[in-house]
PQR file of N, CA, C, O and H, with PARSE charges and radii, in Angstrom:
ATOM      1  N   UNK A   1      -7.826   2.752  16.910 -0.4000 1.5000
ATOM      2  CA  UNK A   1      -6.831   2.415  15.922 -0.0000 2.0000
ATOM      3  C   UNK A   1      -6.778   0.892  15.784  0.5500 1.7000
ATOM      4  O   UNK A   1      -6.954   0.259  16.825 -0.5500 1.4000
ATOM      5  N   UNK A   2      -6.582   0.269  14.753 -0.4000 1.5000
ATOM      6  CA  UNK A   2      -6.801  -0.953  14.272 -0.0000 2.0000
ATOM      7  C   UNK A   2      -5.450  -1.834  14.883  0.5500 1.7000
ATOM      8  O   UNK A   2      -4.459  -1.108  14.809 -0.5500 1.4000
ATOM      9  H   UNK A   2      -6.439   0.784  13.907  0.4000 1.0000
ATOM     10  N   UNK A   3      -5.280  -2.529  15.183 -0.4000 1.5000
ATOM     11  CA  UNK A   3      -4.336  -3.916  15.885 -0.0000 2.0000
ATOM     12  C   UNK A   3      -4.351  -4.939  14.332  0.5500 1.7000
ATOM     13  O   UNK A   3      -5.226  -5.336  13.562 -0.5500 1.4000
ATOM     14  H   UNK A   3      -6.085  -3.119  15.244  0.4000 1.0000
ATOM     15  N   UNK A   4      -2.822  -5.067  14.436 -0.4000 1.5000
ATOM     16  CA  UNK A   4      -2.571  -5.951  12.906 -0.0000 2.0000
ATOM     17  C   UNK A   4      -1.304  -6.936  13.505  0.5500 1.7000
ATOM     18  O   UNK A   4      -0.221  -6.546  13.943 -0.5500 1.4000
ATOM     19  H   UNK A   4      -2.112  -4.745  15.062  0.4000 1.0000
ATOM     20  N   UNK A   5      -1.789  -8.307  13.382 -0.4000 1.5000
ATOM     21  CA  UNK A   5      -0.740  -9.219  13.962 -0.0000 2.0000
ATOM     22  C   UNK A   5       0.485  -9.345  12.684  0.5500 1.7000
ATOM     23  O   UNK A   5       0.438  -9.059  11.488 -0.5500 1.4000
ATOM     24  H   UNK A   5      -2.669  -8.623  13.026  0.4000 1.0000
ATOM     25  N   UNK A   6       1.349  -9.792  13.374 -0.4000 1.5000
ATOM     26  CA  UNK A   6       2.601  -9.867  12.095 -0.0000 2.0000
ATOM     27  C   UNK A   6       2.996 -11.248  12.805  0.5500 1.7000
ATOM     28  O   UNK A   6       2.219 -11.580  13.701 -0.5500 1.4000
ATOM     29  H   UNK A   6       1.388 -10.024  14.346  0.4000 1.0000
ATOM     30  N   UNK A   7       4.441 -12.404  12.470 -0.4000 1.5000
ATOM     31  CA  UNK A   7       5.247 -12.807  12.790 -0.0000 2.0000
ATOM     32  C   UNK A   7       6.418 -12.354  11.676  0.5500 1.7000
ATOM     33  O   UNK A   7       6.482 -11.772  10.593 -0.5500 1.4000
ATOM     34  H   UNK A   7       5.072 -12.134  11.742  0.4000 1.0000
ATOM     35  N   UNK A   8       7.471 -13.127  12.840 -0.4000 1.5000
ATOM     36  CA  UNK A   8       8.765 -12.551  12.390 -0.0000 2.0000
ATOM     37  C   UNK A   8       9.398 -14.259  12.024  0.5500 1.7000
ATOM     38  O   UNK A   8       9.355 -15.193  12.825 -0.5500 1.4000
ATOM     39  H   UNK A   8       7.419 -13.599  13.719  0.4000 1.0000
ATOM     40  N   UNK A   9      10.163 -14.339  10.115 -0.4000 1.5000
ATOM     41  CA  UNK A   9      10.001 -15.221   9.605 -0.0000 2.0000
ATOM     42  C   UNK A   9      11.877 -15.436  10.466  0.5500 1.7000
ATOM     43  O   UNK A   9      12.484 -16.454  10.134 -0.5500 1.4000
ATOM     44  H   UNK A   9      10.198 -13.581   9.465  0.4000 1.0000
ATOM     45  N   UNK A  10      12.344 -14.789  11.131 -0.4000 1.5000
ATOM     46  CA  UNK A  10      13.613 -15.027  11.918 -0.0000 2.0000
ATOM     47  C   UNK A  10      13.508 -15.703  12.893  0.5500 1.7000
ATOM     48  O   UNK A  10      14.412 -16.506  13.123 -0.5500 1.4000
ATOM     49  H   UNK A  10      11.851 -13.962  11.401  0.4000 1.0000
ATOM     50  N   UNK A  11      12.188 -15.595  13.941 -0.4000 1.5000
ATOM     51  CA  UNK A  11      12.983 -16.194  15.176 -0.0000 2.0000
ATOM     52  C   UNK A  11      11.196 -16.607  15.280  0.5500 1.7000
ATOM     53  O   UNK A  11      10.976 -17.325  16.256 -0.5500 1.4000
ATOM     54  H   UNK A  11      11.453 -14.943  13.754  0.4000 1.0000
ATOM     55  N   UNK A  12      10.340 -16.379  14.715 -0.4000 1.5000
ATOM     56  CA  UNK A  12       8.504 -17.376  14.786 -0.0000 2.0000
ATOM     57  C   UNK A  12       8.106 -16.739  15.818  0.5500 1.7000
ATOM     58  O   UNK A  12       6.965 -17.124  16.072 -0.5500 1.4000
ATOM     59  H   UNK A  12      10.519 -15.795  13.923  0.4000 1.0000
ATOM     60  N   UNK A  13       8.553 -15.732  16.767 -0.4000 1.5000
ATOM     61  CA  UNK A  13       7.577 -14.941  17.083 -0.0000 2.0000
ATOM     62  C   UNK A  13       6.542 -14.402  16.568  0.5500 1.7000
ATOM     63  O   UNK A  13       6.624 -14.333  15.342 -0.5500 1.4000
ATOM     64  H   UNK A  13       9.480 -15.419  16.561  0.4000 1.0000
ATOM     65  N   UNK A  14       5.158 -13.797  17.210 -0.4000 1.5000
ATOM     66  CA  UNK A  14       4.079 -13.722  16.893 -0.0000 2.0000
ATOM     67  C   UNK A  14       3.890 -12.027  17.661  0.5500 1.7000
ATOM     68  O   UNK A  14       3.972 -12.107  18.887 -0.5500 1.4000
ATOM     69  H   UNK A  14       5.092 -13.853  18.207  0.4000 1.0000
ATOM     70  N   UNK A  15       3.648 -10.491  17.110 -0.4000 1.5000
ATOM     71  CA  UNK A  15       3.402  -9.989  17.806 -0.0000 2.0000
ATOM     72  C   UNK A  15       2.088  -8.858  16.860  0.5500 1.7000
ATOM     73  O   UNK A  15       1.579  -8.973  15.745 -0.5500 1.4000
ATOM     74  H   UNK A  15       3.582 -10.427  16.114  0.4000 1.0000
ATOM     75  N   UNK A  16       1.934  -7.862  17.920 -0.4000 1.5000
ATOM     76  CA  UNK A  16       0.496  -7.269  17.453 -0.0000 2.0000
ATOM     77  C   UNK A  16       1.206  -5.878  17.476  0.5500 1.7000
ATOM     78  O   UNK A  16       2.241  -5.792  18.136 -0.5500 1.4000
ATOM     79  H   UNK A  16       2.347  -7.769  18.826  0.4000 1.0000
ATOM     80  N   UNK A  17       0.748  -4.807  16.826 -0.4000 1.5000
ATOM     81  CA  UNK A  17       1.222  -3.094  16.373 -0.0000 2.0000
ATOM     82  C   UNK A  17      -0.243  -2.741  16.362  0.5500 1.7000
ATOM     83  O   UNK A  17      -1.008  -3.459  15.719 -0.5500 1.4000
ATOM     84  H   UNK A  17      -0.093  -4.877  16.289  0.4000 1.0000
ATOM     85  N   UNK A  18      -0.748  -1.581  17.092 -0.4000 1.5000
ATOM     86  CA  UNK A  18      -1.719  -0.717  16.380 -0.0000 2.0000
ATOM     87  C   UNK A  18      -1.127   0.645  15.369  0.5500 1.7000
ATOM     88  O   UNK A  18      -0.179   1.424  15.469 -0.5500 1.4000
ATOM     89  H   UNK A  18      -0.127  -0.998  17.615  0.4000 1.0000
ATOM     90  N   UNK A  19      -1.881   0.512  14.696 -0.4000 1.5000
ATOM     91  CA  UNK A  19      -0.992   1.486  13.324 -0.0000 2.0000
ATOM     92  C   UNK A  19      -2.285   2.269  12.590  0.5500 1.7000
ATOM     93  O   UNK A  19      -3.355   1.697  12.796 -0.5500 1.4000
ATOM     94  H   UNK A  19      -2.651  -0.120  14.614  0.4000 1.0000
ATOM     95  N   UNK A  20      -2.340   3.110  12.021 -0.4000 1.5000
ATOM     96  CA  UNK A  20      -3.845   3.533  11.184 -0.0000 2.0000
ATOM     97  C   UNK A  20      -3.499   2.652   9.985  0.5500 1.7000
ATOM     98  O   UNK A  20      -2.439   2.303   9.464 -0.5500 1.4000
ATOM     99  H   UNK A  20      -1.471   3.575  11.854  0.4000 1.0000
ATOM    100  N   UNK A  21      -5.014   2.386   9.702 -0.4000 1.5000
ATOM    101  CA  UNK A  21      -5.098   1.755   8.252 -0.0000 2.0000
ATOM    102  C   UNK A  21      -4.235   2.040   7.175  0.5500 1.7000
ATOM    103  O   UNK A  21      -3.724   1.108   6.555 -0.5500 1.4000
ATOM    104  H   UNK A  21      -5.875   2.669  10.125  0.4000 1.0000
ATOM    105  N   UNK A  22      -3.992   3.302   6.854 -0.4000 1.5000
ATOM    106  CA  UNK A  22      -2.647   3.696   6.007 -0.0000 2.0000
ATOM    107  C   UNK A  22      -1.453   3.125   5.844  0.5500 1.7000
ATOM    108  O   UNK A  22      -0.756   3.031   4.833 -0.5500 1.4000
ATOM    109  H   UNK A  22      -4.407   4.060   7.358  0.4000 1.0000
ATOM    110  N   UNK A  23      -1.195   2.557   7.511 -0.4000 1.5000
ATOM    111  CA  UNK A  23      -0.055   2.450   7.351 -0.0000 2.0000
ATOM    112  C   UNK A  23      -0.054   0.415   7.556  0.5500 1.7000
ATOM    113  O   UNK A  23       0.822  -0.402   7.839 -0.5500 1.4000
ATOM    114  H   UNK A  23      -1.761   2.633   8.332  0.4000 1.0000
ATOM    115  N   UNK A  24      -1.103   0.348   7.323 -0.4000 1.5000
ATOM    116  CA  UNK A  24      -1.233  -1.147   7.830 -0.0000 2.0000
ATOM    117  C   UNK A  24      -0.014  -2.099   6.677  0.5500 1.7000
ATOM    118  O   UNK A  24       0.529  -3.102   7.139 -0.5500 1.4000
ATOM    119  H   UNK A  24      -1.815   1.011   7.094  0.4000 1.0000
ATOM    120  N   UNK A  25       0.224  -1.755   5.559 -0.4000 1.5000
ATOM    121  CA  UNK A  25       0.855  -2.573   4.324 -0.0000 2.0000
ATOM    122  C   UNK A  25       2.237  -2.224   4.809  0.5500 1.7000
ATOM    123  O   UNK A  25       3.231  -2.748   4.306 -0.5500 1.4000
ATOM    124  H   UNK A  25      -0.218  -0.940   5.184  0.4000 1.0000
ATOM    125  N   UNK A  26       2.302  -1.402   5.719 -0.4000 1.5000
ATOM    126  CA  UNK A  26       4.027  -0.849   5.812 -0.0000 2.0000
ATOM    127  C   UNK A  26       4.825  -1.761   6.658  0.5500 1.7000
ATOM    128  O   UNK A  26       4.348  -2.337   7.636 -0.5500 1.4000
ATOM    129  H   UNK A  26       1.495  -0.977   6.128  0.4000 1.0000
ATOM    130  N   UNK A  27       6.028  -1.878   6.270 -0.4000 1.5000
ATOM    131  CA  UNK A  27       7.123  -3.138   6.857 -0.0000 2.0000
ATOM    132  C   UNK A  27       7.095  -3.015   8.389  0.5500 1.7000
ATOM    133  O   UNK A  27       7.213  -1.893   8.883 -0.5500 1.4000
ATOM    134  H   UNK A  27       6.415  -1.410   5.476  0.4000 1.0000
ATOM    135  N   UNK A  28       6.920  -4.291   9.315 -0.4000 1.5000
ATOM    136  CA  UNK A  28       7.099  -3.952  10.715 -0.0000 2.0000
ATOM    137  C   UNK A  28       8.412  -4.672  11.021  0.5500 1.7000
ATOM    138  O   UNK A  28       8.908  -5.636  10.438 -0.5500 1.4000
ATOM    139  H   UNK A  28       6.824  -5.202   8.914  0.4000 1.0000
ATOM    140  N   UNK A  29       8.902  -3.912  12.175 -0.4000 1.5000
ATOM    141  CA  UNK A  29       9.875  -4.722  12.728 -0.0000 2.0000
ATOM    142  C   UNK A  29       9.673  -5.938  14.084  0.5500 1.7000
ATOM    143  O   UNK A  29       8.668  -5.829  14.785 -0.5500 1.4000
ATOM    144  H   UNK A  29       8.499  -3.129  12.649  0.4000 1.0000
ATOM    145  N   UNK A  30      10.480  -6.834  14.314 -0.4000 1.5000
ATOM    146  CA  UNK A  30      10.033  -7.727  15.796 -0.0000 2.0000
ATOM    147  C   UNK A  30      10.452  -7.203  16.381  0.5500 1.7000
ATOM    148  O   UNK A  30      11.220  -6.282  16.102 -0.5500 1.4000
ATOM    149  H   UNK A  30      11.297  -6.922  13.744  0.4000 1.0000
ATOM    150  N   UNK A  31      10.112  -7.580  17.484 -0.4000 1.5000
ATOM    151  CA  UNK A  31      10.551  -6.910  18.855 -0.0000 2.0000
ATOM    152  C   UNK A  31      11.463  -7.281  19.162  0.5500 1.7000
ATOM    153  O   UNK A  31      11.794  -6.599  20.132 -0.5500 1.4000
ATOM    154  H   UNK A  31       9.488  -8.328  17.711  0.4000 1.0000
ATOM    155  N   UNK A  32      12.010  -7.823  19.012 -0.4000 1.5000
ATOM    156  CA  UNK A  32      13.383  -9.089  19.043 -0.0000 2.0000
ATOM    157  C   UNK A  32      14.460  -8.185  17.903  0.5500 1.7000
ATOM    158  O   UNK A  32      15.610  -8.548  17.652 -0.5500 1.4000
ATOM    159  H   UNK A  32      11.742  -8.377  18.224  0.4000 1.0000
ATOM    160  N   UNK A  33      13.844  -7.050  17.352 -0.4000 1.5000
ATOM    161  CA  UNK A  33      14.902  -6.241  16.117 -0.0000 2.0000
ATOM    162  C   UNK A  33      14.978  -7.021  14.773  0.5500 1.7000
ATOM    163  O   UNK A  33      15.606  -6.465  13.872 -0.5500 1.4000
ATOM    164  H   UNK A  33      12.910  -6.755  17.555  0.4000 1.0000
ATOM    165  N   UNK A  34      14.630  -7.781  14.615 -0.4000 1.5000
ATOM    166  CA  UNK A  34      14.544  -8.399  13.022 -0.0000 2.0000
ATOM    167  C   UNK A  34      13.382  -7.761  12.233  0.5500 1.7000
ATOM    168  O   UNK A  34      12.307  -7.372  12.688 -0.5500 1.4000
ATOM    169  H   UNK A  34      14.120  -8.233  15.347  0.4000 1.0000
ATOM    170  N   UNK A  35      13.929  -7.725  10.633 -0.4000 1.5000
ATOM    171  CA  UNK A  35      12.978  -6.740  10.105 -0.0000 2.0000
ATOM    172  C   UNK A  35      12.406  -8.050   8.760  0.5500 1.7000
ATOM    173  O   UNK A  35      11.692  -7.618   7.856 -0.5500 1.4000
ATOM    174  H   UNK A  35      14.803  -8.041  10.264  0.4000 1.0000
ATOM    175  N   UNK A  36      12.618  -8.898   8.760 -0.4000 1.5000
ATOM    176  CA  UNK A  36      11.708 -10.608   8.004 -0.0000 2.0000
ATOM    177  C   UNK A  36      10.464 -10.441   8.783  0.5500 1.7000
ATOM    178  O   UNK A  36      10.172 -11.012   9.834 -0.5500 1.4000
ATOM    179  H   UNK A  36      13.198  -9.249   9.495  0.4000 1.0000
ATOM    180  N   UNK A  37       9.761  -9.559   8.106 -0.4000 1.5000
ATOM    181  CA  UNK A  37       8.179 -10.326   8.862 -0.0000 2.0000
ATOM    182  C   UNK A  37       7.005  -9.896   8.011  0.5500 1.7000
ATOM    183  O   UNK A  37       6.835  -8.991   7.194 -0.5500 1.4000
ATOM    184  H   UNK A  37       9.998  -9.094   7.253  0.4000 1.0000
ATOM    185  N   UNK A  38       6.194 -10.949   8.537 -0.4000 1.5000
ATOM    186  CA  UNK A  38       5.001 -10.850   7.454 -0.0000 2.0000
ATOM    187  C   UNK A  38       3.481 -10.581   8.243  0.5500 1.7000
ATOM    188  O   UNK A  38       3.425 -11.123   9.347 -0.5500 1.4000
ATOM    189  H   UNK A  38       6.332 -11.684   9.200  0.4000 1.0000
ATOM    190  N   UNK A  39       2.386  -9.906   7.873 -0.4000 1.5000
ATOM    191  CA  UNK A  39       1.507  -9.613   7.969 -0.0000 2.0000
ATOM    192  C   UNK A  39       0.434 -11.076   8.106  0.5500 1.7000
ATOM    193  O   UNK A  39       0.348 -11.913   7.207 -0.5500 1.4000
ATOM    194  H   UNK A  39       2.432  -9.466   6.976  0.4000 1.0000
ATOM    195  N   UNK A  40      -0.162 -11.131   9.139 -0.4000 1.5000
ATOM    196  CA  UNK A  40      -0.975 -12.093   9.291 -0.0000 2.0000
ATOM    197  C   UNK A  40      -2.073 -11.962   8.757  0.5500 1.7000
ATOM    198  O   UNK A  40      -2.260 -10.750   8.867 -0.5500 1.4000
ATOM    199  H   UNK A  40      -0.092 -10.450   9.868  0.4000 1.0000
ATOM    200  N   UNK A  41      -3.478 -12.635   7.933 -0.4000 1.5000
ATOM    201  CA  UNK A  41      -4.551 -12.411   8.211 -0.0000 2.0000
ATOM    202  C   UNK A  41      -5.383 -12.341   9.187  0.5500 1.7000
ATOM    203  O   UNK A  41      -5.090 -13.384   9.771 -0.5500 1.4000
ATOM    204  H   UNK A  41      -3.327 -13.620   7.843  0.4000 1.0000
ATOM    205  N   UNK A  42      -6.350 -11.792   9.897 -0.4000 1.5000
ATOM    206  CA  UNK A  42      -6.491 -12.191  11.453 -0.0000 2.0000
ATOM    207  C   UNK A  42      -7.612 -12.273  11.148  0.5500 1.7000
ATOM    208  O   UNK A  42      -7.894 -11.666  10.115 -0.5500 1.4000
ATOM    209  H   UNK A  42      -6.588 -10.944   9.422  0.4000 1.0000
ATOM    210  N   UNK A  43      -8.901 -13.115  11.941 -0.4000 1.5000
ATOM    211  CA  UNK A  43     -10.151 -13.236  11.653 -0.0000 2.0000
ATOM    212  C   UNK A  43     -10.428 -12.856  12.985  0.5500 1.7000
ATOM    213  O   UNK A  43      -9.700 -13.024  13.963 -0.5500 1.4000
ATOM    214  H   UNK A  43      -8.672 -13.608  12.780  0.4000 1.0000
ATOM    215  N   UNK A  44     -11.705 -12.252  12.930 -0.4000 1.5000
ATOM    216  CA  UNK A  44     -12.523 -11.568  14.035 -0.0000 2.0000
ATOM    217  C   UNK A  44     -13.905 -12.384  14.898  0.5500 1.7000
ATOM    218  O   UNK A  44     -14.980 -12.208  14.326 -0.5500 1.4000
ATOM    219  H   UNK A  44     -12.296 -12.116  12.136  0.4000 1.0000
ATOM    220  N   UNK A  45     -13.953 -13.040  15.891 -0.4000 1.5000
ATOM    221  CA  UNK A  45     -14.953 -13.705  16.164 -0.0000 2.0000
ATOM    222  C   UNK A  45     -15.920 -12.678  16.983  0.5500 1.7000
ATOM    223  O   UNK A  45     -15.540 -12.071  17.984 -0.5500 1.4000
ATOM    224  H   UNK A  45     -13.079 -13.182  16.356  0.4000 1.0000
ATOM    225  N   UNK A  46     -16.961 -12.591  16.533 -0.4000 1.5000
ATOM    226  CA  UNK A  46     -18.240 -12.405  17.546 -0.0000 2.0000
ATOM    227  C   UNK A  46     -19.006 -13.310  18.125  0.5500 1.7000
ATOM    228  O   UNK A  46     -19.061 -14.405  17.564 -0.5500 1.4000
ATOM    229  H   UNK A  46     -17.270 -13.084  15.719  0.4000 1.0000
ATOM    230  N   UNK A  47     -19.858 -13.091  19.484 -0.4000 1.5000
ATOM    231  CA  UNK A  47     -20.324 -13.896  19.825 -0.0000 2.0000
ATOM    232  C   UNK A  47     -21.099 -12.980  20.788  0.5500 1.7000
ATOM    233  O   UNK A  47     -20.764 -11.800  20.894 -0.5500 1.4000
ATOM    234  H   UNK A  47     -19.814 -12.202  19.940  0.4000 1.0000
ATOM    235  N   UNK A  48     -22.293 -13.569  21.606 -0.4000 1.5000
ATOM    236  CA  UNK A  48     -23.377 -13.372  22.318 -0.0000 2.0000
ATOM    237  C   UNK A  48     -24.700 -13.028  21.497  0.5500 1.7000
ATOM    238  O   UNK A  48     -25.045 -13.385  20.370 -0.5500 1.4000
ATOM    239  H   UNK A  48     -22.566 -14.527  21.520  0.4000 1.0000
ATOM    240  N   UNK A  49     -25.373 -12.153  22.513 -0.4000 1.5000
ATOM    241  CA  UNK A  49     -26.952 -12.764  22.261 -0.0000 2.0000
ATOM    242  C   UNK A  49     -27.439 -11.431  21.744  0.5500 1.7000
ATOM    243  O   UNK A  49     -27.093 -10.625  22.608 -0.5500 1.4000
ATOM    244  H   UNK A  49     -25.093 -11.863  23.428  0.4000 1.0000
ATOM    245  N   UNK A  50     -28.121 -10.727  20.692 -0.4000 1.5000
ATOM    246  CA  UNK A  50     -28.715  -9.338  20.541 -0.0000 2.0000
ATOM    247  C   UNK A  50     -30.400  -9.545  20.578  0.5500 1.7000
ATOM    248  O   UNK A  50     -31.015 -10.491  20.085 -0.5500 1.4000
ATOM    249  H   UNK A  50     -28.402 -11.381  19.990  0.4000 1.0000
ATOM    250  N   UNK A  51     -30.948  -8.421  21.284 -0.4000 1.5000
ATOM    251  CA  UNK A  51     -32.047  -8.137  22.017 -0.0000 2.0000
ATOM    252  C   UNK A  51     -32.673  -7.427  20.521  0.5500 1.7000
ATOM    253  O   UNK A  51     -32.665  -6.198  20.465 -0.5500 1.4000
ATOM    254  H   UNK A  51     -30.449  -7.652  21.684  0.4000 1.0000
ATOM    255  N   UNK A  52     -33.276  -8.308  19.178 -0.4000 1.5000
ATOM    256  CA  UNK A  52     -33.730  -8.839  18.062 -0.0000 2.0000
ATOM    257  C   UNK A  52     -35.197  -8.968  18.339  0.5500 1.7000
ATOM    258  O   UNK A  52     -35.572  -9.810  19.154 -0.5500 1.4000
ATOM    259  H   UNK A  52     -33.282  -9.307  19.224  0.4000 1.0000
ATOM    260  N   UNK A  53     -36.180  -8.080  17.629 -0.4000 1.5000
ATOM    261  CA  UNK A  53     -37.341  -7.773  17.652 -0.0000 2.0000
ATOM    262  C   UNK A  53     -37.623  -9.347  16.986  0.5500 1.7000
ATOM    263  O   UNK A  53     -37.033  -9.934  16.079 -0.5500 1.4000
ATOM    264  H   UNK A  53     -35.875  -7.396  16.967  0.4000 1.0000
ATOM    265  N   UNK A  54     -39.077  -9.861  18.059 -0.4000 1.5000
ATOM    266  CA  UNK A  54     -39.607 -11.069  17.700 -0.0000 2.0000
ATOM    267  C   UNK A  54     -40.821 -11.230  16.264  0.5500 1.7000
ATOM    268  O   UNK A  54     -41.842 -10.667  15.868 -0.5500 1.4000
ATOM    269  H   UNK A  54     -39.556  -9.384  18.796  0.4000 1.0000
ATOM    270  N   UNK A  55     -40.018 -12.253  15.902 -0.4000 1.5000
ATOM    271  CA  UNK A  55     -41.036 -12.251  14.534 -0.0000 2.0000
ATOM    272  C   UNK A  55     -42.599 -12.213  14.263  0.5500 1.7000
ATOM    273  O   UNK A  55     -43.550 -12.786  14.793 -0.5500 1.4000
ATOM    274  H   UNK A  55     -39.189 -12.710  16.224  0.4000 1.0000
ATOM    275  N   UNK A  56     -42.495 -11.424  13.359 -0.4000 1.5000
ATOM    276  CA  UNK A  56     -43.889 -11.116  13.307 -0.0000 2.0000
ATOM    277  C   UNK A  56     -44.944 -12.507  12.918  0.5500 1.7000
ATOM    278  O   UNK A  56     -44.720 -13.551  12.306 -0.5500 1.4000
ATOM    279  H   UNK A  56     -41.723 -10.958  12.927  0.4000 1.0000
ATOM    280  N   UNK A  57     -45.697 -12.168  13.332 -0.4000 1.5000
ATOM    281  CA  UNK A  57     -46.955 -13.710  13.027 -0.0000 2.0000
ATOM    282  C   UNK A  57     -47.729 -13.274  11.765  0.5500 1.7000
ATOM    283  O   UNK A  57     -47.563 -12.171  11.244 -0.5500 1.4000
ATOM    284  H   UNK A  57     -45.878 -11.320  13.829  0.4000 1.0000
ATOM    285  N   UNK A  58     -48.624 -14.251  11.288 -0.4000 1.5000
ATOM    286  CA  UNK A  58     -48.900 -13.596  10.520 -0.0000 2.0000
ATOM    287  C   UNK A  58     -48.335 -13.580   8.746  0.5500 1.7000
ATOM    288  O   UNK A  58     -47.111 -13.626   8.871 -0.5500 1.4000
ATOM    289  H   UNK A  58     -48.759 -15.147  11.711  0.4000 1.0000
ATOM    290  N   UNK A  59     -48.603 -13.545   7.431 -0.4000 1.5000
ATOM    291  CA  UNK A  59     -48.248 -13.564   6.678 -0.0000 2.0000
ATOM    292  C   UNK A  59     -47.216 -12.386   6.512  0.5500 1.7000
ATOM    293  O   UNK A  59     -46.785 -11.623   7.377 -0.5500 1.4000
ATOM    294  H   UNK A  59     -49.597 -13.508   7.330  0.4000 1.0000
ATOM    295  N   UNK A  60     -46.865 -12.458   4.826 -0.4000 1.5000
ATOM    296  CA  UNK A  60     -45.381 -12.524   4.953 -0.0000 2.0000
ATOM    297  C   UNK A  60     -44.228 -13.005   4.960  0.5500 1.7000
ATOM    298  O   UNK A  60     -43.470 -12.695   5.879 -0.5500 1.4000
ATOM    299  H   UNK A  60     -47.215 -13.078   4.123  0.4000 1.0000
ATOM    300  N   UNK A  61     -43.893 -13.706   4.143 -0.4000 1.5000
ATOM    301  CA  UNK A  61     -42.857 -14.881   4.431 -0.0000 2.0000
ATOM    302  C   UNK A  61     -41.480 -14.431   4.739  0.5500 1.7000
ATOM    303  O   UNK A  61     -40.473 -14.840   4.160 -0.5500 1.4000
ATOM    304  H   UNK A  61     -44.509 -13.958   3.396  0.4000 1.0000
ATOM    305  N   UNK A  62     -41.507 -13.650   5.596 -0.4000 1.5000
ATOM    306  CA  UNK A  62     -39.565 -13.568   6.012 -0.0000 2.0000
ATOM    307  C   UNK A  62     -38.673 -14.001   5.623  0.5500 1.7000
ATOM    308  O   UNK A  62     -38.588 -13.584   4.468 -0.5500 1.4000
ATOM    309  H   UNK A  62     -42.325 -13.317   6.066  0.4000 1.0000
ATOM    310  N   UNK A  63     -37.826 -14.654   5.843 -0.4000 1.5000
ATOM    311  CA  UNK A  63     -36.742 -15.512   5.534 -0.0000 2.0000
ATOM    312  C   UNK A  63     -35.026 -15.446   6.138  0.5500 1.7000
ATOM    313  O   UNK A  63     -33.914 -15.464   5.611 -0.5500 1.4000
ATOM    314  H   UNK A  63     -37.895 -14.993   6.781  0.4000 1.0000
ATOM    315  N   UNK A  64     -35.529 -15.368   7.433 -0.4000 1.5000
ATOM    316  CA  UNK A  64     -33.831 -14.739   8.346 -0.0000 2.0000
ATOM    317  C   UNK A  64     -33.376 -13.931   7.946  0.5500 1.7000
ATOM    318  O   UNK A  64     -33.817 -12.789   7.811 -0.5500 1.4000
ATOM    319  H   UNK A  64     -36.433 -15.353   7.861  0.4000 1.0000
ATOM    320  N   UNK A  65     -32.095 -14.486   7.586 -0.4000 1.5000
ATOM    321  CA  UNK A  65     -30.608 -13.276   7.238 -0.0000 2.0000
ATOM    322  C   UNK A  65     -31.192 -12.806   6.334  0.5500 1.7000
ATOM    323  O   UNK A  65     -31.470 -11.655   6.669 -0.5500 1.4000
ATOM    324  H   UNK A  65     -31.737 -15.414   7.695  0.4000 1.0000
ATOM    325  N   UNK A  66     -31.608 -13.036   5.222 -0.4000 1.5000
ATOM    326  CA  UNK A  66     -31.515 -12.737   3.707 -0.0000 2.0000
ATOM    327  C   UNK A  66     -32.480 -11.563   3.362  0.5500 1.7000
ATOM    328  O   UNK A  66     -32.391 -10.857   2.357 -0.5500 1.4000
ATOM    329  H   UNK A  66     -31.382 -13.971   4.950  0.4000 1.0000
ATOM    330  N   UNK A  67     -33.691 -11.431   4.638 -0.4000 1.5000
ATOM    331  CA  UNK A  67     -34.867 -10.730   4.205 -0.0000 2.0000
ATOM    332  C   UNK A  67     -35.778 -11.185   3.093  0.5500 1.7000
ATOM    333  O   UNK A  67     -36.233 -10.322   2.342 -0.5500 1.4000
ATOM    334  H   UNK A  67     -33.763 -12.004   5.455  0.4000 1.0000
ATOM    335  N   UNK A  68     -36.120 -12.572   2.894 -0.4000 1.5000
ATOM    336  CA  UNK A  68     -36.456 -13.050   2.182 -0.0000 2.0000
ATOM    337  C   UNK A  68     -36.417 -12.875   0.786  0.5500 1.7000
ATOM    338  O   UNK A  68     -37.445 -12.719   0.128 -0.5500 1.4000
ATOM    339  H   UNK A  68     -35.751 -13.273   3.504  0.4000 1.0000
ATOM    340  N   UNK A  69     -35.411 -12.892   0.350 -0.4000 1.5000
ATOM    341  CA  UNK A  69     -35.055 -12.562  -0.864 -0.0000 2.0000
ATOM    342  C   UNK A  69     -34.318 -14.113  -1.560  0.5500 1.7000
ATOM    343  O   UNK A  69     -34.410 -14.449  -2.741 -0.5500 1.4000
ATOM    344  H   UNK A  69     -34.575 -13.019   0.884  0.4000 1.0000
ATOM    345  N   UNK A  70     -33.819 -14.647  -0.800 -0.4000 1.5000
ATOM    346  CA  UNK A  70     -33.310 -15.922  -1.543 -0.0000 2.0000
ATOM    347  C   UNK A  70     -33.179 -17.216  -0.938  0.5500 1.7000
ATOM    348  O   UNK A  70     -32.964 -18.259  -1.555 -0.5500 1.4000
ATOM    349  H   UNK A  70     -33.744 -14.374   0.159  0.4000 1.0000
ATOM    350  N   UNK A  71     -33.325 -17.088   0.359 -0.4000 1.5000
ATOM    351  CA  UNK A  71     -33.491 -17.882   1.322 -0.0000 2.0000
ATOM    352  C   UNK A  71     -34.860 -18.901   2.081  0.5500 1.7000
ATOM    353  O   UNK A  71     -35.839 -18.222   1.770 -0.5500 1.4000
ATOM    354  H   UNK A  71     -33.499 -16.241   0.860  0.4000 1.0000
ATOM    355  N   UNK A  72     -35.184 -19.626   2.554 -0.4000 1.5000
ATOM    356  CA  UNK A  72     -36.790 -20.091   2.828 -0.0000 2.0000
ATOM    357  C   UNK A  72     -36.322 -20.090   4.193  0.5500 1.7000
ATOM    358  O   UNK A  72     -37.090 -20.386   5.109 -0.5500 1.4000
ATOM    359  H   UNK A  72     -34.389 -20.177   2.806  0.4000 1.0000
TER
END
């Protein structure tokens, strides 16, 4: 189930609800009981290393992300 940060525009607390997507737009309350609060955007970081088949030699011009389609 998805985790959606809110703060509460009463007292600037900061807290997190898991809720299903459905209900993600629906009013939360703080934990503190105040019902002023707004939906955060939250951005998601990834990071580490994936075990990424080594490039081929050889013609072909690849081009990373893009699959050589727009990229050099």
């Amino acid at each position: 189930m998805p985790r959606y940060e809110y703060r509460c525009r009463t007292c600037g607390d900061t807290f997190e609800l898991s809720r299903p997507m459905a209900e993600s737009s629906a009013p939360a309350d703080c934990p503190a009981g105040h019902d002023d609060t707004v939906k955060l955007l939250s951005t998601v970081a990834v990071g580490g290393t994936a075990n990424a088949p080594a490039p081929r030699s050889g013609g072909g011009g690849g081009g990373g992300c893009c699959g050589g389609g727009c990229c050099s």
